[in-house]
N, C-alpha and C positions, 0 to 999 in steps of 0.2 A: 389184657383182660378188658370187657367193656366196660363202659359205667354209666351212668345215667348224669343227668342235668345235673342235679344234686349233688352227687361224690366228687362230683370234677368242680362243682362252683365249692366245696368244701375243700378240696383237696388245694386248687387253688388260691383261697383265700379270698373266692369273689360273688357276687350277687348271682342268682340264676340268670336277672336280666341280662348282666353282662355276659354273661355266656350266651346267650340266645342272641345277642349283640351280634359277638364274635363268629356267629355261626352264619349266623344271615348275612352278615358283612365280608364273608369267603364266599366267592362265585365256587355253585357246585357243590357246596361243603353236607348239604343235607341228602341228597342224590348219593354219594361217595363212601361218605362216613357214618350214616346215620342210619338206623332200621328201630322195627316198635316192634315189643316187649308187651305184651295186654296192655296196659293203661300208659303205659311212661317209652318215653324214648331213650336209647341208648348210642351211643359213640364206640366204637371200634377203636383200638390200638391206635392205630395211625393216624387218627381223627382227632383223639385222646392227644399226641404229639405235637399237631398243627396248633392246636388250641394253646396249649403248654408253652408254645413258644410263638405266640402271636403277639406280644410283643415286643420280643425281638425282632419276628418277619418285619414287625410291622417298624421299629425304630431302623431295620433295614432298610425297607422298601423306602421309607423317610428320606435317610442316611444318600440313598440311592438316588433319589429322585432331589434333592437338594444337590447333589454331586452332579450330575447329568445337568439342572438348569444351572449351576456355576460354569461347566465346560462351558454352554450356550453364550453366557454372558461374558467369560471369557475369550469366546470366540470372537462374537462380535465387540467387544473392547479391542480385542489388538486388531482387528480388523479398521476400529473407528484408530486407533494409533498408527495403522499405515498406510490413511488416507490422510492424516495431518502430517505426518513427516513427509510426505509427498508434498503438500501444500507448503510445506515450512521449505521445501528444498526448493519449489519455486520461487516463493518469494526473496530467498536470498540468493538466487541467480537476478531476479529482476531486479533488488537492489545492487550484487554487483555488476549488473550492467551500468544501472542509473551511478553510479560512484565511478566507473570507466569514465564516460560518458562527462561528466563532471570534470575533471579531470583533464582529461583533453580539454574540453572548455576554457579551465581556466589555462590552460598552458597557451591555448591557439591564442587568449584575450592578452597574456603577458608578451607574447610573441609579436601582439597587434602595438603593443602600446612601446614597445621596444621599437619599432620600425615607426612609428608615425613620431617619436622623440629626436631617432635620427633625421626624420626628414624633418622635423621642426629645427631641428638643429643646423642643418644644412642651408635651411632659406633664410634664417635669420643672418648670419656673416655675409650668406650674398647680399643681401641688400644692405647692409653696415659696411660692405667691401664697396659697393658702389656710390654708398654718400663719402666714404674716407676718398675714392677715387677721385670724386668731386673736387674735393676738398684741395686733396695734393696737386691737382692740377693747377687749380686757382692760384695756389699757392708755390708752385714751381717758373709760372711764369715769370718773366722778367720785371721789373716794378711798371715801365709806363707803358708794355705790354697787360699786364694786370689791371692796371686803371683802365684800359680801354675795354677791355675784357667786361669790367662791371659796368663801364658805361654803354657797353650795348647790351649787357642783361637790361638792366635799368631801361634805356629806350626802350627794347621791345615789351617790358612789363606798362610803359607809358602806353606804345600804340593798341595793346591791347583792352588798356583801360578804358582811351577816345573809343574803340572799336564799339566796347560794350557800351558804350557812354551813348554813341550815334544810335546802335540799335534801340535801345531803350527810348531814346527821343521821335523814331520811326512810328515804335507801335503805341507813342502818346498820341500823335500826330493825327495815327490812320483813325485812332477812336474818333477826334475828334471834327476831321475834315468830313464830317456829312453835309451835306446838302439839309437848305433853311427850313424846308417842308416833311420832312421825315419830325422836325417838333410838333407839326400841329396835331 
């Protein structure tokens, strides 16, 4: 049955304006539902229903459109989620490479330090082998074999003393042996 502004802003329990609200705020709703009566406009059944349950439509349409931009935001959330676990899974390749990498490092530097101990090892008794060598020889010889022994180290540490001794005397000499006129 129709009604007019009035029995429906009564019926509902609300202001004419809000009904005139509700009516202009529905695309189409006065074209549809609506025709005039001498002075007063009136609402059709199904106009009368729209109205009735506008807000419901409308805590739908709410209901709906907050549901619809959550999907959005949830879209693009896991969307920003599996470009950072993409990030995070590079970066923990890159550090297990840099911790391989390490790794071998210190092994190759343990490996170096291992070998340069044997080789420090190895030159030190050689040359402690050939002062003992020295030694036992000096000391294996017969006694006035041995005494000659030192007495020609001895000598030759003389001759090379006079040796050094002559030179040094040479390049005092040559300073001095110039000629009277290179003073004036």
């Amino acid at each position: 049955m129709p009604k007019t502004i009035k029995e429906l802003a009564d019926e509902l329990k609300l202001s004419k304006q809000a009904i005139n609200q509700r009516i202009n705020s529905i695309n189409g709703f006065r074209s549809k539902h609506t025709y005039k009566v001498k002075n007063h406009l009136e609402i059709d059944d199904r106009g009368v229903k729209v109205l009735a349950n506008f807000d419901k439509q409308k805590r739908q349409q709410n209901q709906q459109d907050k549901n619809d931009k959550n999907e959005n935001i949830n879209h693009i959330l896991l969307k920003q989620l599996d470009v950072k676990d993409q990030q995070i899974a590079n970066l923990q390749q890159a550090l297990n490479q840099q911790q391989k990498l390490q790794i071998a490092t210190v092994a190759e530097n343990h490996q170096l330090k291992e070998h340069v101990r044997k080789l420090s090892g190895l030159l030190e008794p050689s040359s402690l082998t050939q002062q003992q060598q020295s030694n036992d020889k000096d000391d294996t010889l017969p006694n006035s074999n041995n005494i000659r022994h030192v007495n020609d180290k001895n000598d030759k540490k003389n001759e090379n003393e006079v040796a050094e001794y002559g030179n040094r005397q040479k390049k005092v000499s040559s300073n001095f042996n110039k000629s009277w006129w290179h003073f004036w």
